[in-house]
Structure formats: C-alpha cells, structure tokens
C-alpha positions in Angstrom: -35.4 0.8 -7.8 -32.3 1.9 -10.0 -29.5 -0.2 -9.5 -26.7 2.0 -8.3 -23.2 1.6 -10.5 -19.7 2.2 -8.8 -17.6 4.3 -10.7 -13.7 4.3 -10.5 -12.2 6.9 -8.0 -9.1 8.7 -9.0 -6.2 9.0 -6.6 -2.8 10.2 -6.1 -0.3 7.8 -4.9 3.7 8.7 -4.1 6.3 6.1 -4.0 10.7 6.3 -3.4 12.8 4.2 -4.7 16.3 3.2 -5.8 17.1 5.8 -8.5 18.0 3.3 -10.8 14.7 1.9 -10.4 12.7 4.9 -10.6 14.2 5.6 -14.3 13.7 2.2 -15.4 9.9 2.2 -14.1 9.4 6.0 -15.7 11.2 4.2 -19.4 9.5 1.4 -19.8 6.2 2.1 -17.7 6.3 -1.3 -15.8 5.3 -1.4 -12.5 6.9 -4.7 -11.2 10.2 -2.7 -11.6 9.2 -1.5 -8.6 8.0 -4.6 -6.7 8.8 -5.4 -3.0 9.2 -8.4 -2.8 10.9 -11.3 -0.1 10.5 -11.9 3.6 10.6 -7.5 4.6 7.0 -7.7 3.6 5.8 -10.1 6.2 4.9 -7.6 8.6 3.6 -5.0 6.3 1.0 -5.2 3.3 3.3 -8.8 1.7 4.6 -8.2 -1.4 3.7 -5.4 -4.1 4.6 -2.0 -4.9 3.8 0.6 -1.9 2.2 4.0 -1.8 1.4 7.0 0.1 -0.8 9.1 -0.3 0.8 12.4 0.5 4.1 13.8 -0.6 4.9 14.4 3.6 5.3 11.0 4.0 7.2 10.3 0.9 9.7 12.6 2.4 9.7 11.0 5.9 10.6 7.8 3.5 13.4 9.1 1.8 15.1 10.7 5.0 14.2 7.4 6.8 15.8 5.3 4.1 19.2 7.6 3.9 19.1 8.1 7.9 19.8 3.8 7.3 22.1 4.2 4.3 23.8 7.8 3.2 24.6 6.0 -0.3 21.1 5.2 -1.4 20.7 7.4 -4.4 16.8 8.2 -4.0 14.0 9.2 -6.8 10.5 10.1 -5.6 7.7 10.0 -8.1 3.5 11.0 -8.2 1.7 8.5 -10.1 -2.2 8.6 -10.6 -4.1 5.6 -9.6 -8.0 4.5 -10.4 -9.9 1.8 -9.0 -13.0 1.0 -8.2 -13.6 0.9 -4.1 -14.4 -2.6 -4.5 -10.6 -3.6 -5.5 -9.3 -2.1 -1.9 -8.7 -4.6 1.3 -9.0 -2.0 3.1 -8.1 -2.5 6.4 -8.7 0.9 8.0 -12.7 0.1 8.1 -13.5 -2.8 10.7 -16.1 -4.7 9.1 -13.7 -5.2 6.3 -10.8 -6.3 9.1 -13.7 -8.8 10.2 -14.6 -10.1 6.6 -11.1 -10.6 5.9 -9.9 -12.4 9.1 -13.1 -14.8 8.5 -12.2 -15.4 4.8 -8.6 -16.3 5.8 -9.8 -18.4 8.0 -11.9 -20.2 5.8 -9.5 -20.3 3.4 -7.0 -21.9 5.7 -9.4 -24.8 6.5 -10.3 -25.1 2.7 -7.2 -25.4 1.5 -5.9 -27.5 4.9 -2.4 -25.2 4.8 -1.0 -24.0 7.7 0.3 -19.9 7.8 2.6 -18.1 9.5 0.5 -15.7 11.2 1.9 -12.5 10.0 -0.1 -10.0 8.2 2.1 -9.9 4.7 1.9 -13.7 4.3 -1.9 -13.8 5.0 -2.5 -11.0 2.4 -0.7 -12.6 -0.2 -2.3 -15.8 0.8 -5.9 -13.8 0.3 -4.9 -12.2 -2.4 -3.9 -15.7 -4.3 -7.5 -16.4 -4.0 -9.4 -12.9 -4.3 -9.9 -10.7 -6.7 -8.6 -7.4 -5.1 -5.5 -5.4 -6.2 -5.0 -2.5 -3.8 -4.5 -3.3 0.1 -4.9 0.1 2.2 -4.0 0.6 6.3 -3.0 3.4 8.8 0.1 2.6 10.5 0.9 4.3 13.7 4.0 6.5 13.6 4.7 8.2 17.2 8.0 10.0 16.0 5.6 12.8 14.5 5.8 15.9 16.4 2.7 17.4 17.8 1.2 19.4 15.9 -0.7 22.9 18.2 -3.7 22.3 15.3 -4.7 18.7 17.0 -4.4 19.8 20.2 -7.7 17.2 20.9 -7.1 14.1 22.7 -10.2 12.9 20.5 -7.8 13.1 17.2 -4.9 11.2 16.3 -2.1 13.0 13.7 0.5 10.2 14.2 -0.7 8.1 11.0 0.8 7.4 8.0 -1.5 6.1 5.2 0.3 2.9 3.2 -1.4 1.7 0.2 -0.2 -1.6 -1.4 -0.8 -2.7 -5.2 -1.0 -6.2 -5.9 0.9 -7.3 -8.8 -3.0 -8.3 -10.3 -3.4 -4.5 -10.4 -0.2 -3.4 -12.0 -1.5 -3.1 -15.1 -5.4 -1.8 -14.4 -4.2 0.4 -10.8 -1.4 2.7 -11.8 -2.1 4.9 -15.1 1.2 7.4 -15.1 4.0 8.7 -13.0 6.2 11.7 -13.0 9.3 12.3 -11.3 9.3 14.8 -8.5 
C-alpha cells in the first residue's frame, strides 16, 4: 500500500488594517506588524493576525471599522498563504470541534490551570501546546441581505469565513502581500 503524502494547499487570504500598519508590514515583510493582540481576541480566534478569504468581506471590514471610527485611515491587502491541511484547527468540521474540546480538556487537567472559558483564551492555550498555526471558523453574520440565488431554506449565505495565523506560522503561513 503506497503511503499517501499531503502536499501544501495554496490559498488566498485578505486582511485591513491601520494604514500605517499595512506599509510597515508591505516594507519590511513581517507579519507580527500586524498582530491582534490583548483581551478583543477572547471571543474570536485569541491572538494572531486575521484573514478572509474573500475580498467581500474585507470590504464589510473596512466599512464596519470606519462605520466605528471615520478617522481610521484603512489599507486592504491580498497575501498568498500555503499550508499543509494538517496546520488548520479548523473548527468548521465537527470531529475536529470534538478533538479539540477533548484535548483542552486534557490539557487543563495536565497542566492543573484553570481557564476562562472563552474561545480566544483556550486557542491560545492549545496553541501553546500544539503544533498548529492556522485556526479557521464560519461566523454567523445576519446583517447580509438575502440574496434571490439562496432562495433554499437548506442553504445558509450569512457566513463570513475568519482564518487566524498563529504567530508559529508567521514565518512558514504567509508568503507575500500586495496592496489592493
């Protein structure tokens, strides 16, 4: 029986952020310029740099972020990211939700800390101990109009795809990014 090897899938990722971020991340090709970092992760993905994975919801980013604050000065860019499937927590398939929950768990006992349960403090606290980079999930987002396409019941079109590198992946994840 041939062993069966995993090869590396190419993606594109978009991303917003401060202007004055954006230029220093496209000068000096260093991804932690970028980083979210601090307590506005612990309900998302925990800290790292964020993507999506379509330039519509970079755009309902950037009018989301200046609906908060007219003065942001925003910069979009398109970056090209390559991983293997094996680097993703990704939390979109549910036997991967279940495998993760149960490591935590052990991990919790293990290490005999106590966690806030919120999902961004519990990834980073997997992440500390795994050796994944990239954390993928659907969010819901019920502000998008209907579309006539998905008239269906069956199919939901108010999704929004986030992906999270971890700062372990900086280096390996992202290859190059353009302004758009």
């Amino acid at each position: 029986m041939t062993q069966q090897v995993e090869r590396p899938q190419m993606h594109t990722f978009y991303h917003c952020n401060d202007s004055d971020k954006i230029d220093s991340y496209l000068d000096k090709e260093d991804l932690s310029i970028l980083e979210s970092v601090g307590p506005q992760n612990y309900d998302f993905l925990g800290n790292g740099v964020y993507f999506w994975d379509n330039k519509g919801n970079v755009e309902f980013w950037v009018k989301d972020r200046k609906r908060k604050s007219r003065r942001l000065e925003l910069s979009k860019i398109e970056v090209s990211a390559c991983f293997l499937l094996s680097d993703v927590v990704d939390l979109t398939d549910e036997i991967e939700r279940k495998k993760y929950d149960r490591a935590v768990d052990i991990l919790r006992v293990k290490r005999g800390r106590r966690y806030e349960n919120r999902t961004g403090i519990l990834l980073d606290f997997l992440f500390d101990t795994i050796n994944h980079k990239v954390v993928k999930v659907i969010s819901i987002d019920d502000t998008i109009e209907d579309p006539e396409l998905l008239a269906s019941h069956r199919l939901n079109y108010q999704t929004r795809t986030i992906w999270c590198v971890k700062q372990k992946g900086y280096s390996e994840v992202i290859r190059d990014g353009v302004e758009i």
